[in-house]
Residue, then its C-alpha position, 0 to 999 in steps of 0.5 A: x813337350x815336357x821332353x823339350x823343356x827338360x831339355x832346355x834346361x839341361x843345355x841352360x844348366x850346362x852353358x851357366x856351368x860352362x860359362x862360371x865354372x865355379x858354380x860347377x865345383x862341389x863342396x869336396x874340393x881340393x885344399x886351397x892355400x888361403x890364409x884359413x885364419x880369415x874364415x868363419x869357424x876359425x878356432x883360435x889357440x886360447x892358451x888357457x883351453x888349449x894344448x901349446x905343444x900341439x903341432x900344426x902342419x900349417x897354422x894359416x891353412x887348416x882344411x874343412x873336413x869335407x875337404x880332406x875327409x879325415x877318418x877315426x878307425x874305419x869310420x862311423x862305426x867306430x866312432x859310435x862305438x867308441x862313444x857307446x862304450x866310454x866310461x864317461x858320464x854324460x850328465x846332460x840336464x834332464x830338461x836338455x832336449x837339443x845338440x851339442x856340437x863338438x868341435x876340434x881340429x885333427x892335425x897332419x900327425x892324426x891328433x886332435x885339440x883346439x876343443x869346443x862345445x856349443x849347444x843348442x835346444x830344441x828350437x835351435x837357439x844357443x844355450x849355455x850347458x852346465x858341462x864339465x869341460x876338461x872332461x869333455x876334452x878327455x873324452x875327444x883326446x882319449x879316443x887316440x889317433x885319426x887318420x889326418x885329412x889326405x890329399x894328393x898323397x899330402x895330409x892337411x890340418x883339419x877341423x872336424x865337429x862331432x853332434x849328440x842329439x839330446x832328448x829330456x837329457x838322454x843320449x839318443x844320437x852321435x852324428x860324425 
């Protein structure tokens, strides 16, 4: 009976997907050349934040990085360590249990810019951090290149976010 069922829904499953292929398409996909500008996350040039020499490959098309899957080093482990073994002071309040979230974008030629910080506590609502920001910024600029999002043999212009769990002010996590 359950063999049946089972059955059932695999062939349902199958015919829906068949039907509306793009139910079927998963998140890491091929880059679509849409104008990037119209999505939600779009991080807009701000001239007093931003670097007006950064080159973008294609401002109108900057991919997700599941998408295009940029890379810093040989991947998690590098980007731990290099993290691990910063001179840089972390200062979070000690009352600070949560995350914040780093967010940039990685350009076609491995550099990165267009920097933010967003934080959240521990029940998840937006906070405001008393961080040094610039120096936020020279932690992410001082881990050098990356290697670009590539696809087909193309490399794209990529947004990438890095999260540290805090908990009582106290670095626990770094998830990239």
């Amino acid at each position: 009976m359950y063999q049946r069922i089972l059955s059932l829904l695999s062939l349902s499953f199958f015919a829906l997907v068949w039907s509306f292929p793009e139910v079927g398409i998963a998140q890491n996909t091929v880059p679509h050349m849409i104008n990037t500008k119209e999505k939600v996350g779009w991080i807009a040039f701000d001239p007093d934040l931003d670097d007006a020499t950064f080159f973008l490959c294609d401002e109108y098309n900057i991919q997700e990085y599941y998408q295009v899957n940029p890379r810093y080093g040989e991947g998690s482990k590098d980007l731990r360590a290099y993290f691990e073994s910063a001179d840089f002071a972390w200062n979070f309040p000690d009352t600070f249990s949560g995350l914040l979230t780093v967010r940039f974008v990685i350009n076609c030629q491995g550099e990165t810019d267009r920097i933010r910080l967003t934080a959240v506590d521990a029940e998840y609502r937006s906070i405001d951090l008393p961080l040094d920001r610039e120096a936020w910024k020279d932690l992410i600029k001082g881990m050098g290149p990356w290697v670009p999002g590539l696809v087909g043999g193309q490399r794209y212009d990529c947004y990438k976010h890095i999260v540290f769990r805090v908990k009582n002010g106290q670095l626990t996590d770094i998830i990239g």
